[in-house]
Legacy VTK file of the C-alpha trace (Angstrom):
# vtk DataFile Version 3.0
C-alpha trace
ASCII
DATASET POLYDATA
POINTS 301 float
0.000 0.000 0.000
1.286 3.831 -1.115
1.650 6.102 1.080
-0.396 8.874 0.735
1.770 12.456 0.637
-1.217 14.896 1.135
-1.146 16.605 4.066
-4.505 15.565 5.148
-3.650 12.252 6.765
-0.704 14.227 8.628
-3.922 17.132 10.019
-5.924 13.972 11.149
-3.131 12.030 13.251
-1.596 15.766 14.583
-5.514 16.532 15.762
-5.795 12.972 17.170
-2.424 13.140 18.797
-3.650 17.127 20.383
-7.099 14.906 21.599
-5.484 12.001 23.107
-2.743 14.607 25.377
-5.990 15.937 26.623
-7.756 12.687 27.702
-5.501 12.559 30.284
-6.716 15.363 32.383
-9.991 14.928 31.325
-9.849 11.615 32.580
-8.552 11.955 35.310
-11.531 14.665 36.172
-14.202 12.526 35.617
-12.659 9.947 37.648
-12.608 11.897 40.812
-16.411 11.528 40.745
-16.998 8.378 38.873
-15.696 4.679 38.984
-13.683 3.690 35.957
-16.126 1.472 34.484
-18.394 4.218 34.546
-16.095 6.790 33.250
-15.221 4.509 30.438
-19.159 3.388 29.623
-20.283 7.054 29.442
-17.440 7.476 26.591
-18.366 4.762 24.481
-21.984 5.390 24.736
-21.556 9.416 24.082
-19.766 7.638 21.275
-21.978 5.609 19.292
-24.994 8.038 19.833
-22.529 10.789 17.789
-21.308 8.438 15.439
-25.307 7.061 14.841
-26.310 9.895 12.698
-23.567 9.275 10.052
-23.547 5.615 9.783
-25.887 5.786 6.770
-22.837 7.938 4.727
-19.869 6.496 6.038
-20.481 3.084 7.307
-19.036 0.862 4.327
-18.430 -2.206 5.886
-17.847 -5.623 3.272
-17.215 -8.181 5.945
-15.257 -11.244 5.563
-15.951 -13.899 7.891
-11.774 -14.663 7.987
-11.522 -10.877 9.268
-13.586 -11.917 12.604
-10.968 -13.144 14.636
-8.922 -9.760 13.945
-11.820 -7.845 14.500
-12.500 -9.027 17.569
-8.811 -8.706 18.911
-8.701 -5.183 17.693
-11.437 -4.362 19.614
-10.417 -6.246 22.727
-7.422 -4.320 22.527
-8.743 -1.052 21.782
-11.358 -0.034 23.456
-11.986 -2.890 25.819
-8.445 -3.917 27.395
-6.645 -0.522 27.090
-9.442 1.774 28.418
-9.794 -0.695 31.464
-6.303 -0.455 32.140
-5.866 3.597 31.524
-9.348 3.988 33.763
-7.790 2.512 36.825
-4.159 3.468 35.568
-4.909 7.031 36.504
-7.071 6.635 39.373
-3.683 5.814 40.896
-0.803 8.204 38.654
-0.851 11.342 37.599
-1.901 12.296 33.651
1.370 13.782 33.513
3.486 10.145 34.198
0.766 8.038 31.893
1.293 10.454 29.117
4.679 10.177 29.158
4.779 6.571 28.892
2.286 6.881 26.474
5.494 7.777 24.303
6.864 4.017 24.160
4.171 3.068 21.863
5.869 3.754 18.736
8.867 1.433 19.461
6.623 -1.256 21.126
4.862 -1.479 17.408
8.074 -1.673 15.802
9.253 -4.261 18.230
5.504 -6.036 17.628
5.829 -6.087 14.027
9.333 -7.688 14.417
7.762 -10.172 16.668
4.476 -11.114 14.567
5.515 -10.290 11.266
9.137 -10.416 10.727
10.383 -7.088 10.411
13.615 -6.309 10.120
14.778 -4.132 13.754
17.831 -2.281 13.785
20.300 -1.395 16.741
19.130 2.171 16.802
15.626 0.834 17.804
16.809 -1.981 20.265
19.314 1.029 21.242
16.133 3.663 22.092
13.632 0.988 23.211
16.559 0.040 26.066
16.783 3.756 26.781
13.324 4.486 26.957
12.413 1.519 28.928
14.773 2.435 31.330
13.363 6.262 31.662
9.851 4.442 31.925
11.235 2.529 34.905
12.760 5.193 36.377
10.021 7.721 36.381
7.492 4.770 37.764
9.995 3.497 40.744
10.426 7.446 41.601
7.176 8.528 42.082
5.527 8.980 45.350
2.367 9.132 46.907
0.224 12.540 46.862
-3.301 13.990 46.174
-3.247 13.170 42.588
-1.241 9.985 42.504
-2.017 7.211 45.305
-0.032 4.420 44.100
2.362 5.744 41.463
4.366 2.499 40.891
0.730 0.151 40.029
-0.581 3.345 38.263
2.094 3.549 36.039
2.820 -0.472 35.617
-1.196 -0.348 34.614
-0.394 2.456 32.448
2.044 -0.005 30.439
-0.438 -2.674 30.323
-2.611 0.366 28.360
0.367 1.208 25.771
0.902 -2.769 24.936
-2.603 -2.924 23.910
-2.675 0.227 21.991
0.569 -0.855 20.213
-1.549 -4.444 19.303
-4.715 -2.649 18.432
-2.365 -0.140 16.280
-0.893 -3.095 14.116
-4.198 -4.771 13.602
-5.903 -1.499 12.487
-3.243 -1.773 9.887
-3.824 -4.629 8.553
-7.705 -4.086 8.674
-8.091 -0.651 7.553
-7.040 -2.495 3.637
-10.734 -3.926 4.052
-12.902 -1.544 6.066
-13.309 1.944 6.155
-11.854 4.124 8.911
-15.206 5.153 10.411
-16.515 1.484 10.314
-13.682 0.309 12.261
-14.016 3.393 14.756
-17.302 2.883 14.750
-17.342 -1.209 15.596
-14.498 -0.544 17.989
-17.109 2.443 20.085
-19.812 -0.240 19.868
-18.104 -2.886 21.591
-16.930 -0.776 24.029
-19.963 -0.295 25.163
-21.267 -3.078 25.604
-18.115 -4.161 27.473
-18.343 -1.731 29.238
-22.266 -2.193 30.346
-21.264 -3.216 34.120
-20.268 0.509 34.655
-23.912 1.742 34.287
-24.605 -0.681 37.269
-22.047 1.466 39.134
-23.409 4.867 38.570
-25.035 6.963 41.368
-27.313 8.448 39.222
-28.877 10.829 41.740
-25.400 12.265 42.590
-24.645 16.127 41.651
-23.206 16.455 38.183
-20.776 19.567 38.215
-20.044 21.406 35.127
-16.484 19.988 35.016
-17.521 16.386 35.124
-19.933 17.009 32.025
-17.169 18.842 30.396
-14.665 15.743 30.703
-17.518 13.301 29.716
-18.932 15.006 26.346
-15.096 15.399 25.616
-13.473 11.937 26.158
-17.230 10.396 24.511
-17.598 12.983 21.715
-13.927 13.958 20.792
-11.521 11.336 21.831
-13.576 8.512 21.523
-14.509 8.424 18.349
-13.196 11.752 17.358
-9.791 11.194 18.201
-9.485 7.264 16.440
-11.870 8.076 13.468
-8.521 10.720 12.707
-6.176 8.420 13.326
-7.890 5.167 11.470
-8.272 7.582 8.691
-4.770 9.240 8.865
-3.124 5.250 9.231
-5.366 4.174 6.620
-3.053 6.551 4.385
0.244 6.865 5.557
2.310 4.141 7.229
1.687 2.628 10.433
5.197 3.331 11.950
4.693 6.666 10.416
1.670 7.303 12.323
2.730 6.310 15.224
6.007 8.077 15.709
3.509 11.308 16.234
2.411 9.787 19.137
5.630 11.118 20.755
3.663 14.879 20.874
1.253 13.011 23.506
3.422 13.339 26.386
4.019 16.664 25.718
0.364 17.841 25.281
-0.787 15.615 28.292
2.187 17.327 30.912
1.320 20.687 29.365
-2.598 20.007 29.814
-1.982 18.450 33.480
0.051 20.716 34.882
-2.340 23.991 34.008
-5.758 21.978 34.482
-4.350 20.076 37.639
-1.402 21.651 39.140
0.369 18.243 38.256
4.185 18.644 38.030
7.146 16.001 37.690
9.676 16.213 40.343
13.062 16.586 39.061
14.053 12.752 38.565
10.530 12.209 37.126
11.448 15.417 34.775
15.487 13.502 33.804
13.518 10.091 33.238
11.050 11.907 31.063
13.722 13.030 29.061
14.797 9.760 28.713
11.893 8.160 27.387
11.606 10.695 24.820
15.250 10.657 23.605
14.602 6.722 22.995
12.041 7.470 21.094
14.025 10.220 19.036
16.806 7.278 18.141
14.648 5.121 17.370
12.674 6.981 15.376
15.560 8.516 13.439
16.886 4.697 12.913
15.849 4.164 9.160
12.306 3.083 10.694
11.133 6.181 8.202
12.372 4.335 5.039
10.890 0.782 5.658
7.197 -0.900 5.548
5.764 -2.641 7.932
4.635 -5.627 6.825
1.049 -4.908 7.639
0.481 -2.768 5.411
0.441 -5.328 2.022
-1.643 -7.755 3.964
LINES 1 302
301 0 1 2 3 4 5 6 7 8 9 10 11 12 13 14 15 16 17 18 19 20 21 22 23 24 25 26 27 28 29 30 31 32 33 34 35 36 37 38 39 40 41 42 43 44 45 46 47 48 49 50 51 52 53 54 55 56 57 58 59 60 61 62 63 64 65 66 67 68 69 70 71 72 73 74 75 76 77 78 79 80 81 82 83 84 85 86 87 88 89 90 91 92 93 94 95 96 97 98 99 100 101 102 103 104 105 106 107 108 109 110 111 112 113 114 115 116 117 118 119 120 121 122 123 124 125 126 127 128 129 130 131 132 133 134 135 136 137 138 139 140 141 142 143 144 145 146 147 148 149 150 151 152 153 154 155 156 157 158 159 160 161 162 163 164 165 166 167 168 169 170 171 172 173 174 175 176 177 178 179 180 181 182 183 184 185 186 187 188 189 190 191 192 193 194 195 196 197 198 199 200 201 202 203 204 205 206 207 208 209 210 211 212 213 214 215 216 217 218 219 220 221 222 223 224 225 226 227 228 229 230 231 232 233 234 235 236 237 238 239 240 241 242 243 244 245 246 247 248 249 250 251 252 253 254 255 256 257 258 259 260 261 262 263 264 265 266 267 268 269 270 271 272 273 274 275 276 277 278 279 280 281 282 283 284 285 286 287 288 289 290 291 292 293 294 295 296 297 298 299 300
């Protein structure tokens, strides 16, 4: 598959990448107030009842019954697995630490396509992935307890649980978005998230106060990250390549810090702020490794 070299695809992942730094503290608002199952129910729902009015235009969807057991993986992945883990993730970190280690996706799907599909993986890479590994374990062993971080070290471990399934779900949109169209998949992906996600209707106080700034995180993270925030990315990785797409990701950290620290008064402390670095300059190597010039093997399946 060609790359595409408009500058459309580029918009789409950039406005994605500017949605998903902003989850963080919006998550973390909502849950302050709500349980994570909750949280995560009232975005998927918000979801499909945006996405609803549009299905008639963009909904093409040719399904192949040898496509189901992907489907269903990508959206066990993504939203199912990864929003569980982010949900409780940050009920115990700050947004600030999870967005950072939101940075070692990129190099976890080159290191998945090596795994699954044979791609080549050069020093550089296993160089940066060591690096940033070691910045993510550095910033999760030195955090410490406060108001908006409980249990740093299972916050953060959580929060890596999160990134492994994005990186899976990020490969298999790959190799689906040949088939289906970005919306469809965004749009099946929403879907099953909410019914996974049922149980957290169950868990809703429903005659509690709603404040302004819990409605404001909600009709974000369901209206614009949700499905805003994938349908630009499953459109912008339906055109460019997957490893291409995903080194933006990289901006996340830096939107989500930026976003914490004037929403919430989050801030790293100075080893957090080194090991940040860290994780960021692995991600520069390896990014700057000849990943740029190669296919992932994805992307002619």
């Amino acid at each position: 598959m060609k790359a595409d070299s408009s500058i459309l695809p580029v918009i789409a992942v950039l406005g994605a990448v500017f949605l998903w730094g902003g989850s963080f503290a919006a998550a973390k608002t909502a849950l302050s107030s709500l349980d994570p199952w909750t949280v995560v129910w009232f975005r998927m729902v918000l979801g499909v009842l945006v996405g609803l009015p549009f299905l008639k235009k963009f909904f093409r969807f040719h399904y192949c019954r040898k496509d189901l057991k992907y489907l269903v993986l990508m959206v066990l992945f993504q939203p199912c697995l990864y929003f569980l883990f982010e949900a409780y993730a940050l009920t115990y970190t700050t947004s600030a630490q999870a967005g950072v280690i939101a940075a070692s996706v990129p190099l976890l799907v080159s290191v998945g396509a090596w795994l699954l599909f044979s791609e080549k993986i050069t020093f550089k890479t296993v160089f940066g992935l060591l690096i940033s590994v070691a910045g993510v374990c550095v910033l999760t062993m030195s955090g410490s307890s406060s108001a908006n971080a409980a249990n740093p070290l299972l916050g953060n471990l959580l929060e890596i649980c999160a990134m492994i399934c994005t990186a899976g779900y990020m490969l298999l949109m790959k190799k689906m978005s040949s088939s289906y169209s970005p919306f469809a998949l965004t749009f099946i992906q929403t879907l099953g998230g909410a019914v996974f996600f049922i149980p957290g209707a169950f868990r809703m106080n429903w005659s509690m106060h709603l404040s302004s700034s819990l409605i404001f995180s909600l009709l974000f993270l369901g209206c614009f990250v949700t499905l805003g925030a994938f349908g630009l990315y499953n459109y912008a990785i339906s055109r460019i390549k997957a490893s291409e797409a995903s080194a933006y990701i990289n901006l996340v950290p830096v939107v989500a810090v930026c976003l914490g620290w004037i929403f919430l008064g989050e801030a790293l402390n100075p080893v957090q702020s080194v090991a940040s670095v860290a994780v960021l300059f692995g991600v520069w190597i390896s990014q700057g490794s000849g990943m740029r010039k190669k296919k992932l093997a994805v992307e002619v399946g």
